[in-house]
PLY file of the C-alpha trace (Angstrom):
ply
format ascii 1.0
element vertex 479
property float x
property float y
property float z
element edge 478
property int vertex1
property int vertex2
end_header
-27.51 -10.52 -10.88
-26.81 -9.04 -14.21
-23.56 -7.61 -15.46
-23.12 -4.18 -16.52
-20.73 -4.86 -19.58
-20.32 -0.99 -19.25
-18.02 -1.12 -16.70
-14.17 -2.12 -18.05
-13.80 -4.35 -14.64
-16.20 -7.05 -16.35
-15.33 -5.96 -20.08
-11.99 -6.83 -19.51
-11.85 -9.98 -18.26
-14.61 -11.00 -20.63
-12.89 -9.67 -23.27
-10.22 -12.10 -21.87
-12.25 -14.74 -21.56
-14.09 -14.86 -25.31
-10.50 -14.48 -26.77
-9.29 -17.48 -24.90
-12.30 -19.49 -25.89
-12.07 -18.22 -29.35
-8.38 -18.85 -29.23
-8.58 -22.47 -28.12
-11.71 -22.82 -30.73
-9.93 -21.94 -33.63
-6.45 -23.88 -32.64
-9.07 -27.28 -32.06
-10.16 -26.45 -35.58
-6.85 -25.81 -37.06
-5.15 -28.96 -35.32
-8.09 -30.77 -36.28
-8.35 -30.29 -40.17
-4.40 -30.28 -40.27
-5.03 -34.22 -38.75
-7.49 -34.76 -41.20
-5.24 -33.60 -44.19
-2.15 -35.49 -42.33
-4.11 -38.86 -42.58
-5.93 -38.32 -45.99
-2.02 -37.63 -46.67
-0.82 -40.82 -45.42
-3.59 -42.93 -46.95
-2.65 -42.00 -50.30
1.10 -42.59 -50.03
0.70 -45.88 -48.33
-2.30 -46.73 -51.40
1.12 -45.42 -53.46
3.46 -48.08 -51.66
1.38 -50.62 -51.88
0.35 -50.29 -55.65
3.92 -50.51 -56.80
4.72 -53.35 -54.13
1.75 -55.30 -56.22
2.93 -54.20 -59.56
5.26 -56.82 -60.50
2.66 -59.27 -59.56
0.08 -57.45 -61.08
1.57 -57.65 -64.34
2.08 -60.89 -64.36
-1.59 -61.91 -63.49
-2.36 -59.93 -67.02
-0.02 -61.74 -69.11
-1.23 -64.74 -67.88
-4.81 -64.29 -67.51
-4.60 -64.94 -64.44
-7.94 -63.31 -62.84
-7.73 -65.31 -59.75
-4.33 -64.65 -58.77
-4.78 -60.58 -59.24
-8.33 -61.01 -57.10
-6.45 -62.78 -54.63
-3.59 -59.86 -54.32
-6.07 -56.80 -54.74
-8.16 -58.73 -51.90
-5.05 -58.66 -49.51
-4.78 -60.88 -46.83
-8.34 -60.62 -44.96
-11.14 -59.58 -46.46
-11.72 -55.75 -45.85
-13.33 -54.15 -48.68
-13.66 -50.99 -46.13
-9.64 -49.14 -47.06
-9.96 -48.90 -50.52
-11.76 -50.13 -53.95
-8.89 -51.62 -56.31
-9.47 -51.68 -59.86
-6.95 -53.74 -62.23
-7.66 -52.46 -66.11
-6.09 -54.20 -69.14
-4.60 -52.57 -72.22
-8.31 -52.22 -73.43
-9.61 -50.63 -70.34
-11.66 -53.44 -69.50
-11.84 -54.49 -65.61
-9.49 -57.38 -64.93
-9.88 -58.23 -61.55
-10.80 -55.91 -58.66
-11.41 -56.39 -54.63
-15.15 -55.71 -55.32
-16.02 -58.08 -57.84
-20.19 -57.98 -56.85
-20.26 -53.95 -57.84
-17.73 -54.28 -60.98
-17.94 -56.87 -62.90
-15.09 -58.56 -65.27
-14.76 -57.21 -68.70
-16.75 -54.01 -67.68
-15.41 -50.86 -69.28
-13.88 -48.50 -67.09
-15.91 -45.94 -68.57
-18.94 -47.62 -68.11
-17.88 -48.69 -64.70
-17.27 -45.18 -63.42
-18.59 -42.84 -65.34
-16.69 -39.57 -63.45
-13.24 -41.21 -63.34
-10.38 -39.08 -64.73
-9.11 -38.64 -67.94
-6.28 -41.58 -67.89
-2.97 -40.19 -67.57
-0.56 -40.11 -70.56
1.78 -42.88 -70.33
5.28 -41.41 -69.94
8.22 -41.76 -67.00
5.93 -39.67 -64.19
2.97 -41.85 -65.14
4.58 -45.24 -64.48
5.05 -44.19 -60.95
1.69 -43.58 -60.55
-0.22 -40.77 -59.05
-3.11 -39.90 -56.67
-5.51 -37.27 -57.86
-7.78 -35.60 -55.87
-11.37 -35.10 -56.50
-15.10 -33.96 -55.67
-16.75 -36.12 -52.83
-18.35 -39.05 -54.93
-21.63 -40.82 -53.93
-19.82 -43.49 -52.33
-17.63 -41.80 -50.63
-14.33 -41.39 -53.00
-12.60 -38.51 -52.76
-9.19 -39.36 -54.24
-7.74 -41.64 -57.26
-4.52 -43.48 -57.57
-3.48 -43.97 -61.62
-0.74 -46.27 -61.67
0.60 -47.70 -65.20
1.47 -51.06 -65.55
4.35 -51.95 -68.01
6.42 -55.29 -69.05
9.25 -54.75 -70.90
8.03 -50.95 -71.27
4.91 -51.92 -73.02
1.66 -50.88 -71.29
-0.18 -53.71 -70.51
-2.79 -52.26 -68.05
-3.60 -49.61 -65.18
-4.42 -49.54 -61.55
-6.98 -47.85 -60.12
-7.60 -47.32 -56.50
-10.53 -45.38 -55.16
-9.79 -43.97 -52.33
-12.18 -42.81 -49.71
-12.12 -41.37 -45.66
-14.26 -43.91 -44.72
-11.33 -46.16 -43.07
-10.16 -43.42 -41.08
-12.35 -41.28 -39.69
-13.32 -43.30 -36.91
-9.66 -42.38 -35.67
-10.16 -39.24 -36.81
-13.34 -38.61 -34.50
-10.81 -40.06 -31.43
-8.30 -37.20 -32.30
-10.96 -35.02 -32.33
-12.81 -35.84 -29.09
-9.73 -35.59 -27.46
-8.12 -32.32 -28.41
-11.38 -30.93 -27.80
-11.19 -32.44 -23.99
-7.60 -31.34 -23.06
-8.81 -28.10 -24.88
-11.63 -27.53 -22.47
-9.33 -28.34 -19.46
-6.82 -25.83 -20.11
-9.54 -23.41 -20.54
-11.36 -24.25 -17.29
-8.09 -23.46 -16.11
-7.12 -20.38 -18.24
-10.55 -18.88 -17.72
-10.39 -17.95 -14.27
-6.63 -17.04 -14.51
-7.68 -14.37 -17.32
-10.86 -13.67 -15.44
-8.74 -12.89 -12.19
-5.74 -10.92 -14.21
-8.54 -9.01 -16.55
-10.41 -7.73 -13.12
-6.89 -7.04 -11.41
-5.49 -5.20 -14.72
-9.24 -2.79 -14.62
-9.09 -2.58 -11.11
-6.81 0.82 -11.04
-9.16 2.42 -13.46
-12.73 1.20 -11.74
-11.18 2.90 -8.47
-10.25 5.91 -10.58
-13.63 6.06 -11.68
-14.73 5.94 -8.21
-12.98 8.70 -7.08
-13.45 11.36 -9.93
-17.38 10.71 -9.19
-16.69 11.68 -5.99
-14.69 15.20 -6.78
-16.69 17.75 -6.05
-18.85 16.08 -3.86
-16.02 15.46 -1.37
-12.95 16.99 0.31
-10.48 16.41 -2.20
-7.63 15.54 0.40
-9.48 12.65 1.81
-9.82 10.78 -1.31
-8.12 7.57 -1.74
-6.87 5.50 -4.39
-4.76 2.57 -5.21
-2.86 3.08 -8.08
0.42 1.31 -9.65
3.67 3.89 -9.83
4.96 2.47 -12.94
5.08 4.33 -16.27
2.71 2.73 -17.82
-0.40 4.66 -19.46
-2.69 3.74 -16.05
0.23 4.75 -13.54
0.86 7.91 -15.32
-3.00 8.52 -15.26
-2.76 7.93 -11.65
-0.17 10.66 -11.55
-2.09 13.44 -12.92
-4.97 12.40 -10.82
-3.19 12.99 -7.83
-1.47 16.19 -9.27
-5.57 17.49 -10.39
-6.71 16.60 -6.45
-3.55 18.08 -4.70
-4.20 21.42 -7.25
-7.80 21.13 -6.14
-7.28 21.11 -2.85
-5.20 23.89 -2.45
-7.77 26.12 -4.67
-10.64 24.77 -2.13
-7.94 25.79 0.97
-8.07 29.13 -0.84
-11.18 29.74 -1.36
-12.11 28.99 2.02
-9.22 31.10 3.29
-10.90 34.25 0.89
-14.16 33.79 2.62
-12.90 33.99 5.88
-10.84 36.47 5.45
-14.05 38.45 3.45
-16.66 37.12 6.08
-14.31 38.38 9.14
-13.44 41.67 7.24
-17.25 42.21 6.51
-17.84 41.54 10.52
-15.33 43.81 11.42
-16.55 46.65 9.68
-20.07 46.21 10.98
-18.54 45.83 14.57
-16.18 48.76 14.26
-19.39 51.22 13.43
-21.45 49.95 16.22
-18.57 50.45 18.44
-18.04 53.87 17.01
-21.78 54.30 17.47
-22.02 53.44 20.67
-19.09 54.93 22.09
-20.97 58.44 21.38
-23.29 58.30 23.77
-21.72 55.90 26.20
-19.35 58.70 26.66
-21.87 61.15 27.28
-23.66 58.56 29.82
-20.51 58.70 31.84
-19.71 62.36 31.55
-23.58 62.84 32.93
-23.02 60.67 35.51
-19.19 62.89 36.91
-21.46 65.97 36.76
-24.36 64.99 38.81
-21.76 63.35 41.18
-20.38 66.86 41.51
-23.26 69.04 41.33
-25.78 67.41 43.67
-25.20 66.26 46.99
-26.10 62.54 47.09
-27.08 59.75 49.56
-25.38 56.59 50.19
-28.22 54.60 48.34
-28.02 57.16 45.05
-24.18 56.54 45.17
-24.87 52.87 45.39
-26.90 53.15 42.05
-24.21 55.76 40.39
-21.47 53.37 40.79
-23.55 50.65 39.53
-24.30 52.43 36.71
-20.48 53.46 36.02
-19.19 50.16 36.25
-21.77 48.81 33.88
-21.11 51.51 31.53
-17.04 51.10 31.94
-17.45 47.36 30.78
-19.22 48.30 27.90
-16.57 50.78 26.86
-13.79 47.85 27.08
-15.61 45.86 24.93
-16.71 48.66 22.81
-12.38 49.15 22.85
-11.56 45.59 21.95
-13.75 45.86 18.95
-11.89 48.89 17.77
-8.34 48.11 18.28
-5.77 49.27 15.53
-2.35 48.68 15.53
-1.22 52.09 15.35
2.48 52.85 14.62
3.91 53.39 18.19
7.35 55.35 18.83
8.64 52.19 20.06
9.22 49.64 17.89
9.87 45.93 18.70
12.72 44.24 20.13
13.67 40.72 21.68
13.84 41.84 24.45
9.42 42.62 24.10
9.19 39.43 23.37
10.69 37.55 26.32
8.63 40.47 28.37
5.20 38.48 27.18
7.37 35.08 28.54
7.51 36.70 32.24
3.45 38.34 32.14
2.44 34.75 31.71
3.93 33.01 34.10
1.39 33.18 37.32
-1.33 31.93 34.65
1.17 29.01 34.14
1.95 28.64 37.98
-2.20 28.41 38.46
-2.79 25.86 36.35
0.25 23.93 35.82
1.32 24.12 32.09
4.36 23.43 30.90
5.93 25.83 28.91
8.74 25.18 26.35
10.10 28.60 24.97
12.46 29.13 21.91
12.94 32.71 20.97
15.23 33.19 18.24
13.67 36.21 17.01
16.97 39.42 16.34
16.44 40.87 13.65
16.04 44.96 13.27
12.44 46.55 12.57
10.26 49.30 12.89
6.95 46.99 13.90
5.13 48.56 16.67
5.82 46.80 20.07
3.10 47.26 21.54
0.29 45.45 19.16
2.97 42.92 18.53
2.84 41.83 22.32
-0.75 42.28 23.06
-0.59 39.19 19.79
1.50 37.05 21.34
-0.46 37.33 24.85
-3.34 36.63 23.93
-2.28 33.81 21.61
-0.27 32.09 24.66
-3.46 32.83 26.82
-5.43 31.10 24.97
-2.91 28.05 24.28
-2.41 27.78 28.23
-6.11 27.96 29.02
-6.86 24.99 25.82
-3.74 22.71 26.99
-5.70 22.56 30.70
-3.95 21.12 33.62
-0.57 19.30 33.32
-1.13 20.12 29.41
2.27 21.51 27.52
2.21 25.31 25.53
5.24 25.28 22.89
6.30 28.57 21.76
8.98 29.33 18.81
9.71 32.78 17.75
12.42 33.49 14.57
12.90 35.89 12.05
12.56 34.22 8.37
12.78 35.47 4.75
11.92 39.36 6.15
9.48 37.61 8.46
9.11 38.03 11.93
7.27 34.01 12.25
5.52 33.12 15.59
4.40 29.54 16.53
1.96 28.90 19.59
1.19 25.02 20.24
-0.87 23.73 22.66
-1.74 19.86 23.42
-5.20 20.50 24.31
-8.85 18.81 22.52
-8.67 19.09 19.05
-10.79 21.60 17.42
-13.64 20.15 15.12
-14.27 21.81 11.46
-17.34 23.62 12.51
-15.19 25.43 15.13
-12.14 26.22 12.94
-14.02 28.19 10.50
-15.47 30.53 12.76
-12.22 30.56 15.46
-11.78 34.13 14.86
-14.70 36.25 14.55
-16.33 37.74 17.94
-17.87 35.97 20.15
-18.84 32.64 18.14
-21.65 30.55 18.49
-18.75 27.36 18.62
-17.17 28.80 21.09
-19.91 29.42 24.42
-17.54 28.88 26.95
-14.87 31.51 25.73
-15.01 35.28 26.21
-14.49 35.65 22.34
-12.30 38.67 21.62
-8.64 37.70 22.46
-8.25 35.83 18.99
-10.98 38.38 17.28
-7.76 40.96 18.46
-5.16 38.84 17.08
-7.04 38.72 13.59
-7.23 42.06 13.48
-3.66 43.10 14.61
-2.30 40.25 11.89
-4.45 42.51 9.22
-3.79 45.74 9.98
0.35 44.80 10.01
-0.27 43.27 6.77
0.31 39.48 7.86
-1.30 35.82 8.12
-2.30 33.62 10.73
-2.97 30.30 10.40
-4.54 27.27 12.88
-4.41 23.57 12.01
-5.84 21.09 14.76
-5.26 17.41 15.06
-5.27 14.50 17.77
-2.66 16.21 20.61
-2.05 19.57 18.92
-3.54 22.84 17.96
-1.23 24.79 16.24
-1.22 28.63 15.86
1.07 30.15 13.01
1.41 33.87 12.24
3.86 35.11 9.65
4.31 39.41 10.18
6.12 41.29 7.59
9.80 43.00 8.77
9.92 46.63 7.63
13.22 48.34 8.10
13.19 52.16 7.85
9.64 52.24 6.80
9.89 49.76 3.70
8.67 46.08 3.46
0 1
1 2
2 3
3 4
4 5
5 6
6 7
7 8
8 9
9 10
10 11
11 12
12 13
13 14
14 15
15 16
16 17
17 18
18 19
19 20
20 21
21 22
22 23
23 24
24 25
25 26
26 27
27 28
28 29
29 30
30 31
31 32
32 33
33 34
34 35
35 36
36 37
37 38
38 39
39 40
40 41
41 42
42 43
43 44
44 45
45 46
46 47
47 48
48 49
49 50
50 51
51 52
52 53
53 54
54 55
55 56
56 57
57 58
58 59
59 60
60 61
61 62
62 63
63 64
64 65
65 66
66 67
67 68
68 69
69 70
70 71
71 72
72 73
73 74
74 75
75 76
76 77
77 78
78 79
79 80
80 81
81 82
82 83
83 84
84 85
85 86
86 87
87 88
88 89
89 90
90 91
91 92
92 93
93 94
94 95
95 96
96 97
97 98
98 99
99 100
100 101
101 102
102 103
103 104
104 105
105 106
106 107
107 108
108 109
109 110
110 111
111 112
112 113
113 114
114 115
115 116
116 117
117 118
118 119
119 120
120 121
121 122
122 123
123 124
124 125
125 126
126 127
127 128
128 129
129 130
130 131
131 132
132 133
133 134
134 135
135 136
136 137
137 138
138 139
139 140
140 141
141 142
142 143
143 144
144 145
145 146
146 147
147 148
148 149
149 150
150 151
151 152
152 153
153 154
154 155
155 156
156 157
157 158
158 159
159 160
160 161
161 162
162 163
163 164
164 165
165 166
166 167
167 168
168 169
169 170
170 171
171 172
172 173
173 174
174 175
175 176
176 177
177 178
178 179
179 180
180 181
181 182
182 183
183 184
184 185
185 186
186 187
187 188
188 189
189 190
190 191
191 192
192 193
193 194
194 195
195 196
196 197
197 198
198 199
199 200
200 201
201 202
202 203
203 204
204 205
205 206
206 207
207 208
208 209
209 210
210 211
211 212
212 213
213 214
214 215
215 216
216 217
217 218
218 219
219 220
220 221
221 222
222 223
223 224
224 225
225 226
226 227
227 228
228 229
229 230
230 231
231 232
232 233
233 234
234 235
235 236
236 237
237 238
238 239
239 240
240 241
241 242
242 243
243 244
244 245
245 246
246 247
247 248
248 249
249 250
250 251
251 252
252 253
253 254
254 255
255 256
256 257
257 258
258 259
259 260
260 261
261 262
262 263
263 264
264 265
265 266
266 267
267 268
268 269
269 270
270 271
271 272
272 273
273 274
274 275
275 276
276 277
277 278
278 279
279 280
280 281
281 282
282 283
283 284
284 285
285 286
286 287
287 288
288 289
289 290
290 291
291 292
292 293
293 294
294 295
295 296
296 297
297 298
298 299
299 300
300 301
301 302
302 303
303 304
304 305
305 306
306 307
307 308
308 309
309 310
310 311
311 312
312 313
313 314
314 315
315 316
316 317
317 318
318 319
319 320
320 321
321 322
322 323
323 324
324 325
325 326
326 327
327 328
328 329
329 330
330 331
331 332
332 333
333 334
334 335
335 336
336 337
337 338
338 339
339 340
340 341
341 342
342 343
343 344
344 345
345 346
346 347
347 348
348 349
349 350
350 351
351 352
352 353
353 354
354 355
355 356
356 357
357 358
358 359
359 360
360 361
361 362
362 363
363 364
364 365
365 366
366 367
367 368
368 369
369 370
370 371
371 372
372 373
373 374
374 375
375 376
376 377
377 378
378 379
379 380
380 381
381 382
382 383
383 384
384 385
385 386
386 387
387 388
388 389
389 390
390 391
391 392
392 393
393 394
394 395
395 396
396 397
397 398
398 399
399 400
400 401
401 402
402 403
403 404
404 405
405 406
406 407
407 408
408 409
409 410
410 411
411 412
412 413
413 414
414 415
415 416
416 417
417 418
418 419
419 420
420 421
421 422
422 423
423 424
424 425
425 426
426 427
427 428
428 429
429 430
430 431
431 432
432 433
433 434
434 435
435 436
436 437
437 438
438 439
439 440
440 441
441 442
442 443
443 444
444 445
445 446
446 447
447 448
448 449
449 450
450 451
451 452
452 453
453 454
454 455
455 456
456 457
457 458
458 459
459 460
460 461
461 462
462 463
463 464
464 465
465 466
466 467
467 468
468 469
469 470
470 471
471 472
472 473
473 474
474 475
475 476
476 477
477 478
C-alpha cells in the first residue's frame, strides 16, 4: 500500500523521521571526524614527547658517531616500524641513523631521501622545541612532520625528523566508528517510532479537520464531529473558527428551511383559501336549493331520506371548506387568563377517556387587546393534538407566560418522536406523513400564528415533542 505524501498525517511524521535520521547522520559524522582529528592530535604530541625525551641521547649518538646506539633508540623497545618513520639528520643533512634503515640508507641526503619534505625550519628558540607540520597525504601514507633541532652547548648538531602517518590508528579509529554508528542506529530504532507516533498524533487534528470541511455541504452541519485540542495554539484556534463557521452554518440552513416552509405553507394557503372561496359559491346555492324544494314540494319519506343525505354531505364540506378559511379576525373581546384556564376545563373529558396526565402552569397576566377567541381555538387544538400523540398513560405539559411583550405558549407531549420527513410537512393540510390524522387542527394553528403576526416552532426527540408559539402583546392597538 502506497503512501499519499499529500496528506500532512504521513508528511509529518516523515518529515520527523528523515530529520532524525539526518540528525543522527550528521552527529555520527561530526563525532566521528572530531575522533579522527582528536587522535591525529594526540599522535603528534606524544611523537612531540617522545622526540625531546630522546634528544639528549640523540645528541650524544652524533657526537660520538655512534650509529648503533641512535638505531637502537629510534627503533624503541620492539620492533614496530608501523607508528612512525624516525629520521636522525646531522649538521650536513645527511641521514644518521633512522628506524627504517632498508628504505633510507646512511649518509643519504635528506633531500634526496624525501624529495617533498619541508623547507627545514630556521634554527631559533621555537625551533629547538620542535614542531609538527601538517601536510598533503604522501604515497606512503604521511600526512604530518615533526622538525625537531638538536643542539649541544647551543650549537646545531643535527635534526629529527618523524614522519608521521594514520596508519597506527585507524584500526581504533574504525572501532569508534562502528560503534557510534551502532548505538546511533539504536536510539533511532527507538526515536523513529516515537516521532512517527507524535508526528501522526500532532496532524491528527488537522486530517480530521480536513475530514469534516469535505463533508460541509454535503451534510447537516450540526451532526458533524471533530476532535480538536482547546488550547491557543494555531490548530486549537483553527478548531475554534471551525466550530464558529458550522454553528453560523447551521443556523443559516435552520433559516432557510424555516423561509421555505413558511413560503411553501403560505403558497398552499393561498391556493386552499380560493378553492374554498370557490367552492363555497355554489355549495351555498346547493343547500339553499335543497330548503326550497323541501318547502315547495310535498315529499315522501324515501325523497327526504335522500335530501338529508344530501345536506349532511354538503354541511361537511362547508366545515372543511370553513377550516381552510379561518382568519383571526379582531373580536370585541380580547384575551384574558381567565380564557386560558377555560381551554384547561374543555379538555378534560378527552383527558378522562384516555388517561393523560396533564401538568398545567399558567402564568400568563399581562393586559392585551389579542382576540380571545382565535387565541383559544390555538391552544385547543395544540393540547388536542398533544393528548391524542402522548396515547394512554402518556403525560401533556402545558406552560403559559407573558415574556418580553410576548404572550409564549409551550405544549409537550411524551409521545413517538416525529421523524424529519414528518416535521417538515407537520403543518400544511392534510399531509401525506400524516394518514392517520384528520389534518387541519395544526394547518389552523399555522394560520392563526400568521395572521397575529407570531411563530411557532416544533422540535421532536426520544420522549418529547415540543410545541412553542411566541404571539406578539399589543396594548391599545400598538405592538
Amino acid at each position: 500500500m502506497t503512501l499519499k505524501l499529500s496528506s500532512y498525517r504521513h508528511r509529518l511524521p516523515l518529515s520527523l523521521s528523515v530529520a532524525a535520521i539526518a540528525t543522527a547522520i550528521l552527529m555520527a559524522l561530526s563525532l566521528g571526524l572530531q575522533t579522527l582529528d582528536n587522535l591525529r592530535e594526540d599522535q603528534g604530541h606524544n611523537a612531540l614527547r617522545l622526540g625531546h625525551a630522546m634528544s639528549e641521547v640523540l645528541v650524544q649518538a652524533l657526537r660520538h658517531d655512534d650509529v648503533w646506539l641512535a638505531y637502537s633508540l629510534l627503533r624503541g623497545p620492539e620492533e614496530n616500524v608501523a607508528d612512525a618513520t624516525w629520521l636522525l639528520v646531522d649538521e650536513t643533512e645527511r641521514i644518521f641513523a633512522s628506524n627504517r634503515p632498508a628504505r633510507y640508507r646512511l649518509d643519504q641526503p635528506l633531500k634526496e631521501a624525501i624529495v617533498w619534505l619541508p623547507t627545514s625550519v630556521p634554527w631559533h628558540e621555537t625551533a629547538a622545541l620542535g614542531r609538527v607540520h601538517p601536510i598533503a597525504t604522501q604515497p606512503d601514507g604521511t600526512r604530518r612532520v615533526l622538525r625537531l633541532q638538536l643542539a649541544s652547548d647551543g650549537t646545531p648538531v643535527g635534526e629529527l625528523v618523524g614522519l608521521l602517518s594514520d596508519a597506527p590508528f585507524l584500526g581504533r579509529f574504525r572501532e569508534i566508528l562502528l560503534g557510534g554508528i551502532l548505538v546511533t542506529g539504536g536510539v533511532l530504532l527507538v526515536l523513529l517510532p516515537i516521532g512517527w507516533l507524535w508526528g501522526r498524533r500532532m496532524a491528527s487534528p488537522l486530517t480530521q479537520l480536513a475530514s469534516c470541511m469535505a463533508l460541509v455541504g454535503k451534510e447537516d452541519p450540526r451532526r458533524l464531529r471533530y476532535l480538536v485540542p482547546d488550547s491557543d495554539s494555531e490548530i486549537g484556534q483553527l478548531g475554534r473558527q471551525f466550530a464558529a463557521m458550522l454553528s453560523a452554518l447551521a443556523e443559516k440552513e435552520a433559516l432557510e428551511r424555516q423561509m421555505v416552509q413558511a413560503e411553501r405553507l403560505a403558497a398552499v394557503g393561498r391556493v386552499a383559501a380560493g378553492v374554498a372561496h370557490e367552492v363555497n359559491n355554489p355549495l351555498g346555492g346547493m343547500l339553499m336549493a335543497i330548503d326550497t324544494y323541501r318547502q315547495a314540494h310535498e315529499i315522501d319519506a324515501r325523497t327526504s331520506r335522500l335530501l338529508d343525505l344530501m345536506d349532511r354531505a354538503l354541511q361537511q364540506i362547508r366545515g372543511s371548506v370553513s377550516a381552510l378559511l379561518v382568519e383571526a379576525r379582531g373580536d370585541t373581546r380580547t384575551l384574558t387568563a381567565q380564557d386560558l384556564e377555560d381551554v384547561r376545563t374543555l379538555i378534560q373529558p378527552k383527558l378522562a377517556c384516555s388517561s393523560v396526565i396533564l401538568t398545567w402552569r399558567n402564568g400568563f397576566a399581562a393586559p392585551t387587546n389579542l382576540p380571545a377567541a382565535p387565541v383559544r381555538q390555538l391552544l385547543l387544538n395544540l393540547l388536542l393534538n398533544a393528548v391524542q400523540a402522548a396515547r394512554d398513560g402518556g403525560q401533556v405539559q402545558v406552560e403559559l407566560s407573558a415574556e418580553e411583550k410576548r404572550l409564549l405558549m409551550r405544549v409537550d407531549n411524551s409521545g413517538l418522536t416525529l421523524p424529519p420527513e414528518q416535521l417538515a410537512h407537520l403543518f400544511e393540510p392534510y399531509p401525506e406523513a400524516r394518514p392517520k390524522a384528520q389534518g387541519l387542527g395544526l394547518w389552523i394553528c399555522y394560520q392563526i400564528v400568521s395572521q397575529l403576526g407570531g411563530t411557532i416552532r416544533v422540535m421532536s426527540e426520544v420522549g418529547l415533542t415540543r410545541f412553542q408559539v411566541a404571539l406578539p402583546l399589543r396594548v391599545g392597538g400598538a405592538e
